[in-house]
C-alpha positions as CSV (number, residue, x, y, z in Angstrom):
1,X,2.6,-60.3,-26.5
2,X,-1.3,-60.6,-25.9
3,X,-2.7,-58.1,-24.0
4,X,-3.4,-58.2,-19.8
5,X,-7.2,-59.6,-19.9
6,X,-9.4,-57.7,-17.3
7,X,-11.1,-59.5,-15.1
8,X,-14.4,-57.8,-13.8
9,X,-16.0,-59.3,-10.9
10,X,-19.4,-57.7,-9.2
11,X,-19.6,-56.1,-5.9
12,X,-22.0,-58.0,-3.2
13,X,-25.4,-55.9,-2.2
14,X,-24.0,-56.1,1.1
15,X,-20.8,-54.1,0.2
16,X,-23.0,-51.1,-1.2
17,X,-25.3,-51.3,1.6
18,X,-22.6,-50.5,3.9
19,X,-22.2,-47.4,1.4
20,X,-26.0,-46.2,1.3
21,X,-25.6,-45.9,-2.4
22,X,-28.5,-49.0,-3.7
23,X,-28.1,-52.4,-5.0
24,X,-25.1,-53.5,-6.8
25,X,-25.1,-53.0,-10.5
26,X,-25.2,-56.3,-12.7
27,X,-22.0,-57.5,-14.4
28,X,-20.2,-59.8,-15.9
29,X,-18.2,-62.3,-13.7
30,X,-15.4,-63.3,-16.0
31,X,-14.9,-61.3,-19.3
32,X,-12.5,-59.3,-21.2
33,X,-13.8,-56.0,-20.7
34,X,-17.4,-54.8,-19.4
35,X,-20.5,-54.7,-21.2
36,X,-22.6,-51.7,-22.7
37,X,-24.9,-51.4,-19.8
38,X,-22.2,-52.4,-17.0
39,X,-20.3,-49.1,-18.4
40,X,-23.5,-47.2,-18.0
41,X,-24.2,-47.8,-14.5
42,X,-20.4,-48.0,-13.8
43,X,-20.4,-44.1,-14.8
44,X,-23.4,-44.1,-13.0
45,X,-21.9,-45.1,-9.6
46,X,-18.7,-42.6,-10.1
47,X,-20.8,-39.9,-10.0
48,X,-22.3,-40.9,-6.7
49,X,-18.9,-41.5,-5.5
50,X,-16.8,-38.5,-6.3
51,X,-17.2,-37.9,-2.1
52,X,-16.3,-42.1,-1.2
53,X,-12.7,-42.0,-3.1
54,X,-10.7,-43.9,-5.4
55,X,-10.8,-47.2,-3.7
56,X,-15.1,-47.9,-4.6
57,X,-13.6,-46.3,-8.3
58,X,-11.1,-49.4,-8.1
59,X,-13.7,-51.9,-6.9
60,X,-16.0,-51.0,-10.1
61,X,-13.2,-51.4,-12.6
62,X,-13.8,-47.5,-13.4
63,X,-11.2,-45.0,-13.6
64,X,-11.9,-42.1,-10.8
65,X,-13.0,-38.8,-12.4
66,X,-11.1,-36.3,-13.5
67,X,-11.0,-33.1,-11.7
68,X,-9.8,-30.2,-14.6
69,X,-7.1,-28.2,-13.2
70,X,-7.0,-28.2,-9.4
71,X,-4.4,-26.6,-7.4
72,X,-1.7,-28.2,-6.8
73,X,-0.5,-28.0,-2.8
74,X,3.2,-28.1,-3.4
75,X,4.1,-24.7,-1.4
76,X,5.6,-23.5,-5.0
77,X,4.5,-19.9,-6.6
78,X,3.9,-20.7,-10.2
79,X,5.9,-18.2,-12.5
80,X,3.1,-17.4,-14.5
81,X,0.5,-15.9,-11.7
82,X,1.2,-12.1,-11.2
83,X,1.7,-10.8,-7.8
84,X,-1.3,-9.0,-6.6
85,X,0.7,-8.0,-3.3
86,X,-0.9,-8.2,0.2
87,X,-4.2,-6.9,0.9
88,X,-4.1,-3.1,1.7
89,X,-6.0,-2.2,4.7
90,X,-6.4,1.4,4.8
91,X,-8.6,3.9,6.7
92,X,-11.9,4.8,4.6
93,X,-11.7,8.8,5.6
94,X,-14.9,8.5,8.2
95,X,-13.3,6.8,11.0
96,X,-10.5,9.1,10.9
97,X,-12.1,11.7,13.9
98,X,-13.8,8.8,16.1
99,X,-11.9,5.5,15.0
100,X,-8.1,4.8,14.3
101,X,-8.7,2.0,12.0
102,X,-11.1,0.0,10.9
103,X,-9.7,-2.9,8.6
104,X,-11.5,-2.0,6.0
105,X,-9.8,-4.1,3.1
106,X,-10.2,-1.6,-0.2
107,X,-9.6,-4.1,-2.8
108,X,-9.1,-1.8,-5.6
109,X,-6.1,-0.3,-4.4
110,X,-3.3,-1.5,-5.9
111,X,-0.3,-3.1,-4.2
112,X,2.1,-0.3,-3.8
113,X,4.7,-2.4,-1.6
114,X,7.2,-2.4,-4.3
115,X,7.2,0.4,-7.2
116,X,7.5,0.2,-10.5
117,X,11.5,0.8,-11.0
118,X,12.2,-2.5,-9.0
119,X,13.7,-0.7,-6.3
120,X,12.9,-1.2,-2.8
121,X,12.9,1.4,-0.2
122,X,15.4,1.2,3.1
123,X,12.7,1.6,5.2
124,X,9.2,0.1,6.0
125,X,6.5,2.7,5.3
126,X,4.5,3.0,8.6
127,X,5.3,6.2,10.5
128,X,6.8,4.1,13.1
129,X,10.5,5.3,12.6
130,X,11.8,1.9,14.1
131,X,13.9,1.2,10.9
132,X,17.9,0.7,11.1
133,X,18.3,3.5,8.8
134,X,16.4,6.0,10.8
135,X,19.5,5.9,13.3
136,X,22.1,8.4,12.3
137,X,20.4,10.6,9.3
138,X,18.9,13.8,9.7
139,X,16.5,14.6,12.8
140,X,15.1,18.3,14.3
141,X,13.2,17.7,17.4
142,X,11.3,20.7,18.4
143,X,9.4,21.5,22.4
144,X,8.0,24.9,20.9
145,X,4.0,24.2,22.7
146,X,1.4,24.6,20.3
147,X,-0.6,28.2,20.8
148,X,-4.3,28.8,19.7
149,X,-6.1,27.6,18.2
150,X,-4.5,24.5,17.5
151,X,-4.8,22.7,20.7
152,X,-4.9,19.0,19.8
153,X,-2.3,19.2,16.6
154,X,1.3,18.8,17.2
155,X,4.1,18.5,15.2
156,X,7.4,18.0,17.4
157,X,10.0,16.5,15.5
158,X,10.9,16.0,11.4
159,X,13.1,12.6,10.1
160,X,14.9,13.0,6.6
161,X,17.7,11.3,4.6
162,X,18.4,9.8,1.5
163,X,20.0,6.6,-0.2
164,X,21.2,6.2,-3.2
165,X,17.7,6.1,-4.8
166,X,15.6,7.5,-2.5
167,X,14.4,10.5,-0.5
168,X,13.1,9.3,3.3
169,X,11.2,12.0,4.9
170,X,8.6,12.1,8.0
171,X,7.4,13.6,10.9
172,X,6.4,13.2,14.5
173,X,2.8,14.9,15.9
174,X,-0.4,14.5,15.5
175,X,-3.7,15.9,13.8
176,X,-7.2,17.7,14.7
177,X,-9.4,16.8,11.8
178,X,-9.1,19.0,9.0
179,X,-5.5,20.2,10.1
180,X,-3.0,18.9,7.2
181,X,1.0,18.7,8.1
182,X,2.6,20.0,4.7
183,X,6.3,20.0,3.5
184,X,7.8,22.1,0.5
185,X,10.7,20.3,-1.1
186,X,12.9,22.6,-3.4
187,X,15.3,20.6,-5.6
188,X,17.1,23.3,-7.1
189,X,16.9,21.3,-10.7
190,X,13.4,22.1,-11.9
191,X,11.0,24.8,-12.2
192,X,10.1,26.0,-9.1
193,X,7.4,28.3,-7.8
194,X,7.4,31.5,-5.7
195,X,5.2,31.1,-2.4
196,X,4.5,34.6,-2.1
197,X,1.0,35.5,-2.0
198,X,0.4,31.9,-1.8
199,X,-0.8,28.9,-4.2
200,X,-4.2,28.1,-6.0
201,X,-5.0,24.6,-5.5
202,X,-7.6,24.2,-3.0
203,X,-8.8,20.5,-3.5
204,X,-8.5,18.2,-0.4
205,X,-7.4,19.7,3.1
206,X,-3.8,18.9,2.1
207,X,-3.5,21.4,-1.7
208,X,-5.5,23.8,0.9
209,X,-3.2,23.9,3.3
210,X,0.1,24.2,0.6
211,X,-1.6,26.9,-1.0
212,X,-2.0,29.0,2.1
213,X,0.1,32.4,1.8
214,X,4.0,32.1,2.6
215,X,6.5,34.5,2.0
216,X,10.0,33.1,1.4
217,X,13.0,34.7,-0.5
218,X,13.9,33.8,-4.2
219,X,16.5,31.5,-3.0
220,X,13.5,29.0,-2.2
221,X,11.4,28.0,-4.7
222,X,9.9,24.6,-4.1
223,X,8.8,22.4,-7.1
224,X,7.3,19.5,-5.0
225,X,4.8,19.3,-2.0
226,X,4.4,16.3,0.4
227,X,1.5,16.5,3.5
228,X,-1.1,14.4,5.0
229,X,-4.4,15.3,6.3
230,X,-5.7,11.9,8.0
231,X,-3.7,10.0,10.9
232,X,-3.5,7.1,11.1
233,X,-3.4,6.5,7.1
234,X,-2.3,3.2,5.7
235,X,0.2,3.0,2.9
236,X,-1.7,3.8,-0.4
237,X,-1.1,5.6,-3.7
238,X,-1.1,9.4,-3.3
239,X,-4.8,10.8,-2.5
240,X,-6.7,14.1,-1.5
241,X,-5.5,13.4,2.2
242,X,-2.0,11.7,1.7
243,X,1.0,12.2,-0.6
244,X,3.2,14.1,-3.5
245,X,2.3,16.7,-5.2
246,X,3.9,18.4,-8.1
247,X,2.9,22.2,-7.4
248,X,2.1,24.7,-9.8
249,X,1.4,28.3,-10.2
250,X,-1.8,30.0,-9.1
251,X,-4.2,29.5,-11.1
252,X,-3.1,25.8,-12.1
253,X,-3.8,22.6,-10.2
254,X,-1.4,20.5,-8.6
255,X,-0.2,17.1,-10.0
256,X,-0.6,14.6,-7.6
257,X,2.2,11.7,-7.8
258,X,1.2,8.2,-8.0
259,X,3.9,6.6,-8.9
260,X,7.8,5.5,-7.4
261,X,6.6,6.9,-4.1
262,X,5.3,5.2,-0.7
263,X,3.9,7.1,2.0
264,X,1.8,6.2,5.4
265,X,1.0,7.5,8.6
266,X,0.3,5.8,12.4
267,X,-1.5,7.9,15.6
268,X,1.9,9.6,15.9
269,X,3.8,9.7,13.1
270,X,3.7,9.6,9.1
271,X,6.9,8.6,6.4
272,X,7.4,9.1,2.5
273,X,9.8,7.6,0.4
274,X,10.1,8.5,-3.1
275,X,12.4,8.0,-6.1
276,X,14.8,10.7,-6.6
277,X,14.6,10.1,-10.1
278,X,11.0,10.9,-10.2
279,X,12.2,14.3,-8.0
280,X,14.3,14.6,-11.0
281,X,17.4,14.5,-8.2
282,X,20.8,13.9,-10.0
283,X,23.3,11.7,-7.8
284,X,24.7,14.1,-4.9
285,X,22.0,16.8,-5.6
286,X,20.9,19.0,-2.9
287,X,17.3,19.1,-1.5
288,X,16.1,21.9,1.1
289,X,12.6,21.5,2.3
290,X,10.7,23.2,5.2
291,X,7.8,21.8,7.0
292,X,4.1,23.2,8.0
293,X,1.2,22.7,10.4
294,X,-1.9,24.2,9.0
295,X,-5.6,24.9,8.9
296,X,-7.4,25.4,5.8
297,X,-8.7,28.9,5.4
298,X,-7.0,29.9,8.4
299,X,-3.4,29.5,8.2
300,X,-0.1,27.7,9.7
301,X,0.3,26.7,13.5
302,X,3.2,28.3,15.5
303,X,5.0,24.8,15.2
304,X,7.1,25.1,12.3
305,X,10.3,23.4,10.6
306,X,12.7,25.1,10.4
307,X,11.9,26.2,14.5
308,X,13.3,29.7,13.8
309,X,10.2,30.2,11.8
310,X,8.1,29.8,14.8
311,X,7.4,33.0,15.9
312,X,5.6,34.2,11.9
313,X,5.2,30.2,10.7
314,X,4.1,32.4,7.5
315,X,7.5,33.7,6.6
316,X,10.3,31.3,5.4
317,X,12.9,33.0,7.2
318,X,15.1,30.6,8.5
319,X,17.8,28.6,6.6
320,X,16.0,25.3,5.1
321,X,16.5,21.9,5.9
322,X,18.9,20.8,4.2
323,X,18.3,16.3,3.4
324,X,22.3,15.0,3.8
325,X,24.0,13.2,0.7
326,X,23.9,9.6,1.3
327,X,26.3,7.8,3.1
């Protein structure tokens, strides 16, 4: 079968007038394909009307341009883009006396909405305490009034509980800048260290404040520390001011945690979650922890967790919280 003949006609001046572009190129009125110089000003003419459409492209017997690769607007997340997670706003550290919050958007920090294990938390980490699981676990409200000199710091009530994968803990209160709210988690599986005569770790308000002196009996030897030294905090990897910690003995460092664990804090309240796997937490392990409010160089506010310690916040003498199996 012989092949469809093109049929090239040209375009009136009048036409490309009305399109501001110049004078109609010359062509060929009735042949089988376009000549050498009607190709050169017919690529000519695409170029000037990449911004006019396909319909002058048509008229001119030229194909429209190619555009290499553009998105394609089918509401579909192609398999083979990673998931860079929602932009993190977070507090940069100087607004934290004057300012809440001031969208800052730190793009380096990674998206730490879903960790690496694959396993999502119960709970959204906001220190808002407004999540379904909150209702029925473990809660210790406290009215003991805060005493000199921490006037402005409070902390008035601890939230804890656990899942089958993770430990949920927070707190109610607030924080004087430079204060830190600190818990010591002992897990009773691991090495833990002795709090008396305190730790040696003094980087960041929040290693400060966990190494301040405590003395507890042998029966409590925490491996892990949690606290926060900036409210509000948005959620971000463990820092100076927010998150785990693996404590040590004095003189080591602590390890901070960066990994399996989520924690943030609003104007009144802060939350954690992390693996119990990466607490090294078998299933149906017990976890004790107790719960500080402290000033660098100073010491710990009469607002303690357990309240029993109230009265000497530096002595654990009270039973620990004990975090409840999961239901």
């Amino acid at each position: 079968m012989p092949k469809a003949r093109a049929r090239w006609r040209a375009i009136p001046d009048a036409a490309y007038s009305q399109l501001a572009i110049g004078p109609a190129p010359e062509a060929t009125r009735t042949s089988s394909g376009p000549s050498d110089r009607v190709i050169q000003r017919c690529s000519a003419r695409a170029r000037d009307l990449v911004l006019v459409g396909a319909c002058v492209g048509a008229l001119l017997g030229c194909n429209p341009p190619v555009i290499p690769h553009a998105p394609e607007l089918d509401s579909a997340v192609d398999a083979y883009r990673t998931d860079t997670g929602p932009e993190i706003v977070h507090d940069t550290g100087v607004d934290a006396v004057s300012v809440p919050m001031d969208a800052f958007i730190d793009a380096p920090i990674p998206d730490v909405g879903i960790p690496d294990s694959g396993v999502v938390p119960a709970i959204r980490v906001d220190g808002v305490f407004d999540d379904p699981f909150w209702v029925g676990v473990g809660l210790t409200p406290s009215t003991i009034a805060v005493l000199a000199p921490y006037e402005g710091d409070a902390l008035t009530a601890v939230h804890y509980g656990r899942d089958a994968n993770y430990l949920y803990v927070g707190f109610e209160g607030t924080l004087v800048a430079g204060d830190a709210v600190v818990m010591y988690f002992d897990t009773h599986f691991g090495d833990g260290v002795a709090l008396n005569g305190g730790l040696g770790d003094n980087h960041g308000n929040v290693n400060n404040v966990l190494s301040l002196q405590l003395t507890a009996t042998a029966e409590f030897q925490p491996e892990w520390g949690w606290g926060t030294s900036m409210m509000p905090r948005s959620i971000a990897v463990s820092d100076v001011s927010l998150g785990w910690r693996r404590l040590a003995m004095p003189p080591g460092t602590f390890t901070t945690v960066t990994a399996d664990e989520q924690s943030a804090c609003s104007m009144t309240g802060c939350e954690t979650a992390i693996l119990l796997t990466r607490l090294g937490v078998p299933p149906g392990g017990g976890i004790t922890f107790i719960a500080r409010l402290g000033r660098p160089g100073v010491g710990f506010s009469n607002q303690t967790f357990p309240t029993g310690d109230a009265s000497s916040p530096e002595l654990v003498g009270d039973i620990p919280l004990t975090v409840p199996l999961a239901l």
